[in-house]
C-alpha positions as CSV (number, residue, x, y, z in Angstrom):
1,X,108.2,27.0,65.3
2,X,111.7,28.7,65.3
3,X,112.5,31.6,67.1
4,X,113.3,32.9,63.5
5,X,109.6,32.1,62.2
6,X,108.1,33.6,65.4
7,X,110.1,36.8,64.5
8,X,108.5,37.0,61.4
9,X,104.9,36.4,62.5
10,X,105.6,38.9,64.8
11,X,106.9,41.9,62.9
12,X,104.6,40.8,59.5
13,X,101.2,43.2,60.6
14,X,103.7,46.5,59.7
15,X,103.7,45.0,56.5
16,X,100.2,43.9,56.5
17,X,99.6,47.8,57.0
18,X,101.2,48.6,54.3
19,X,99.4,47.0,52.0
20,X,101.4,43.3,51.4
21,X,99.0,40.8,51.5
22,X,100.5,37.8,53.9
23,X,99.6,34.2,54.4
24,X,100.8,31.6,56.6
25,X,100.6,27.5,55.3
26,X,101.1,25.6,58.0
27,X,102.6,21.7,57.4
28,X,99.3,20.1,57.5
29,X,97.5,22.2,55.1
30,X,100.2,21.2,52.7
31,X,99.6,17.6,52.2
32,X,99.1,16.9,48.7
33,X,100.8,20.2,47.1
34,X,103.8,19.7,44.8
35,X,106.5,22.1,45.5
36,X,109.8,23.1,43.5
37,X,112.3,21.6,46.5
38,X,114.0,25.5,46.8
39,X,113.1,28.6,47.8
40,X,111.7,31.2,44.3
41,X,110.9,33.8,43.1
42,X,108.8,33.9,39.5
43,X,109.5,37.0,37.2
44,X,107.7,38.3,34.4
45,X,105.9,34.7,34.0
46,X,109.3,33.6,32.2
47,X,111.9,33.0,34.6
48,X,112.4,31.6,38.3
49,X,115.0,32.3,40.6
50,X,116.1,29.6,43.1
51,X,117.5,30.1,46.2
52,X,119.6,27.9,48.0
53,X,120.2,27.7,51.9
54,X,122.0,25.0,54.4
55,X,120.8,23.0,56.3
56,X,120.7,25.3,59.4
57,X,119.0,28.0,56.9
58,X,122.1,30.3,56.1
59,X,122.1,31.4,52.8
60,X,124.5,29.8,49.9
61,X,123.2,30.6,46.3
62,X,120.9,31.5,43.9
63,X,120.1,30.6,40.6
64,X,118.2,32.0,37.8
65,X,116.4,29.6,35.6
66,X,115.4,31.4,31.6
67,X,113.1,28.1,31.5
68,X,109.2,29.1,31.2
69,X,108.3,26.1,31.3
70,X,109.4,26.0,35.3
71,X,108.4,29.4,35.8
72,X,105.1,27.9,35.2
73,X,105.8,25.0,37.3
74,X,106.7,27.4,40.1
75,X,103.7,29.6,39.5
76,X,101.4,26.7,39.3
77,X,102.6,25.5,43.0
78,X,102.6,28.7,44.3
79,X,99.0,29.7,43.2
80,X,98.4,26.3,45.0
81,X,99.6,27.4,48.4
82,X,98.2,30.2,48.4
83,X,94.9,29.2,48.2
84,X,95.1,27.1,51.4
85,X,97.4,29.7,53.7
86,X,95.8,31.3,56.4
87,X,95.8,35.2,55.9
88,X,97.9,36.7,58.3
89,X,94.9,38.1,60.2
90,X,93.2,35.2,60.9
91,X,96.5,32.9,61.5
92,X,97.1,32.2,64.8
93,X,100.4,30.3,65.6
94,X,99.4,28.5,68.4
95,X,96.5,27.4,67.1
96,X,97.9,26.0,63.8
């Protein structure tokens, strides 16, 4: 886990309190998922913005897609994940 990741976990219960729901999906629960290769973000069902980041995970770009069809792609995938992350209360890092 990066120290960037751990960071996350860390601070995530503050927003957890606040009523954002969190999961975590570690690697091995994703086998078999299909995934849009960038980072998203669906809006209003209709259009997805991808993100694009380095190799070392600095930001570069974004990219908003008008294409439904792969907002639906995106939502379909994500719907996916979901359903096999670890809420953030149960997920222990160590353990996953």
């Amino acid at each position: 886990m990066t120290d960037y990741i751990r960071f996350e976990h860390a601070t995530t219960a503050s927003n957890v309190s606040a009523g954002e729901q969190a999961r975590w999906l570690p690697r091995h629960l994703a086998t078999g998922l299909l995934f849009p290769a960038n980072d998203f973000w669906v809006f209003d069902g209709r259009r997805a913005q991808f993100n694009y980041f380095s190799g070392r995970g600095e930001f570069l770009t974004t990219r908003l897609s008008p294409d439904a069809v792969i907002a639906t792609q995106c939502a379909v995938a994500f719907e996916a994940a979901w359903e096999r992350a670890v809420p953030h209360e149960t997920y222990d890092p160590v353990q996953h």
